[in-house]
TORKOL-4160 file (C-alpha; in steps of 0.2 Angstrom, whole numbers, padded with zeros to 4 digits, m for minus):
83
<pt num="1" X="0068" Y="m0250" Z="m0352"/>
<pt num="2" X="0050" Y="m0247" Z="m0350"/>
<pt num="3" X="0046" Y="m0239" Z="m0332"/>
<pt num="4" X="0038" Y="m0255" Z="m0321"/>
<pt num="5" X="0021" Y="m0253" Z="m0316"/>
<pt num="6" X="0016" Y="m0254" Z="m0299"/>
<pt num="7" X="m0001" Y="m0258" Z="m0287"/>
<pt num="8" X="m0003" Y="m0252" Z="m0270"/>
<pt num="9" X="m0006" Y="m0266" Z="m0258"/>
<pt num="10" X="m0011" Y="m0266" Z="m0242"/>
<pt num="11" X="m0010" Y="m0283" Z="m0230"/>
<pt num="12" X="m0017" Y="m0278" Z="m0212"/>
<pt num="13" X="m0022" Y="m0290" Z="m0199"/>
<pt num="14" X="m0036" Y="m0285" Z="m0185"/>
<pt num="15" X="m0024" Y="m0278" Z="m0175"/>
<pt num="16" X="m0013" Y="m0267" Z="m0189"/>
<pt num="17" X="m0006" Y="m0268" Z="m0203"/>
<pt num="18" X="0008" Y="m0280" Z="m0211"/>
<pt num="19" X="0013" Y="m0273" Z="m0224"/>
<pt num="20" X="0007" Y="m0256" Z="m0233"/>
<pt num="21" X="0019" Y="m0250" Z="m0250"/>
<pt num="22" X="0019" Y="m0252" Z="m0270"/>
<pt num="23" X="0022" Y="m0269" Z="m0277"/>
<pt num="24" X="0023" Y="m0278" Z="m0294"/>
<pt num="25" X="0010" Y="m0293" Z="m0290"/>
<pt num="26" X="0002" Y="m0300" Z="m0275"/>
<pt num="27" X="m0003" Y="m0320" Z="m0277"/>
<pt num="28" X="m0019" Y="m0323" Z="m0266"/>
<pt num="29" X="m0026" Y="m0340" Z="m0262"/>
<pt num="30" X="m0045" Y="m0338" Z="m0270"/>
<pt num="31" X="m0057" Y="m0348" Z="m0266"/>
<pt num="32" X="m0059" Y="m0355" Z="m0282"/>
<pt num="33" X="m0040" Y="m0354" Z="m0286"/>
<pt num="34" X="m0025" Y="m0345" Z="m0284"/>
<pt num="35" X="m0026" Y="m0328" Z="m0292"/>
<pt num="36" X="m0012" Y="m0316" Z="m0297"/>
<pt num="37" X="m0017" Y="m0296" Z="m0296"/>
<pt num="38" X="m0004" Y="m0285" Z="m0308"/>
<pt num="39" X="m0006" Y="m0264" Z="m0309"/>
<pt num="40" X="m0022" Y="m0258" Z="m0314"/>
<pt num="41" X="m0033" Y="m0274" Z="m0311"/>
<pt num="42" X="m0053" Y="m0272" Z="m0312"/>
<pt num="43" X="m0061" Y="m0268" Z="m0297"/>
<pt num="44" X="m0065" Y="m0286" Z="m0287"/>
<pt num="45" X="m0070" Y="m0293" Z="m0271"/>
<pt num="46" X="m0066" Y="m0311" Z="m0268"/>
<pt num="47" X="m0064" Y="m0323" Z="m0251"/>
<pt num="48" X="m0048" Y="m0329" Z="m0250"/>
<pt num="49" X="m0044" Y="m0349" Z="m0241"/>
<pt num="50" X="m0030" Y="m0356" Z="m0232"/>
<pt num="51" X="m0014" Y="m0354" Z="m0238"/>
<pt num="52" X="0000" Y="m0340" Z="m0244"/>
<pt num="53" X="m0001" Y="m0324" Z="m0249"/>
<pt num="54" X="0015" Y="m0319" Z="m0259"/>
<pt num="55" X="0020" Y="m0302" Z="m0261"/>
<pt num="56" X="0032" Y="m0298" Z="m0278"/>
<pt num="57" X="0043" Y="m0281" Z="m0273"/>
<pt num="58" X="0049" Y="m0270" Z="m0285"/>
<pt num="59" X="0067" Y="m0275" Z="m0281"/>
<pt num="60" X="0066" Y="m0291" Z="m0288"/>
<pt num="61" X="0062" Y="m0300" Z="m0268"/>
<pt num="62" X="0048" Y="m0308" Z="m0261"/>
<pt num="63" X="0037" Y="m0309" Z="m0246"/>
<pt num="64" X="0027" Y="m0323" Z="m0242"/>
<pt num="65" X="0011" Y="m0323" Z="m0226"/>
<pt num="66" X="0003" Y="m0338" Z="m0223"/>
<pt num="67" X="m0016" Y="m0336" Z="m0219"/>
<pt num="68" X="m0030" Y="m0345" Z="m0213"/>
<pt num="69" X="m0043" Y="m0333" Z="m0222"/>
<pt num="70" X="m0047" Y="m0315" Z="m0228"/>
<pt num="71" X="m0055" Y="m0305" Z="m0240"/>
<pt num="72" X="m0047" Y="m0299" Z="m0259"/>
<pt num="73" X="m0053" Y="m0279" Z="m0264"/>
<pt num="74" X="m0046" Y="m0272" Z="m0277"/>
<pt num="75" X="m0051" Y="m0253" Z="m0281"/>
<pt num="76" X="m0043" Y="m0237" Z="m0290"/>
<pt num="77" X="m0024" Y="m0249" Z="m0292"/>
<pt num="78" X="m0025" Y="m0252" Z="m0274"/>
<pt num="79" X="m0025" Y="m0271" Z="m0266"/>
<pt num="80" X="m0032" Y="m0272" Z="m0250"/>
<pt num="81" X="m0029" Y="m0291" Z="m0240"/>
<pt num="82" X="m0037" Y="m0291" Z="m0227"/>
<pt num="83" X="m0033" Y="m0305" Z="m0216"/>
């Protein structure tokens, strides 16, 4: 079986981070729809609305944050939501 490929995500909050580790996918609420963000995704900035942010872990579970707003970056196969 092929070795999984991962993106580094990073979810922080003003006051600290939430959760900081390689992932599969992260779901993201976009402004102008809900977007899915796999390894090695181009470079993006992007506002993200109300709603949830799902994190798909390399074990098979997932995560979910509801948030009111944040911004998507996406550099170098690392996510960064900041919210």
């Amino acid at each position: 079986m092929a070795e999984q490929k991962l993106l580094h995500l990073t979810l922080s909050r003003v006051d600290g981070p939430v959760f900081d580790g390689d992932v599969i996918a992260v779901s993201v609420p976009g402004v102008e729809g809900a977007m899915q963000i796999l390894a090695h995704h181009s470079a993006l900035i992007s506002p993200l609305k109300k709603g949830t942010v799902t994190i798909h872990k390399e074990d098979g579970k997932e995560e979910s944050h509801l948030i009111e707003f944040g911004t998507l970056e996406i550099s170098h196969n690392h996510a960064t939501v900041l919210i």
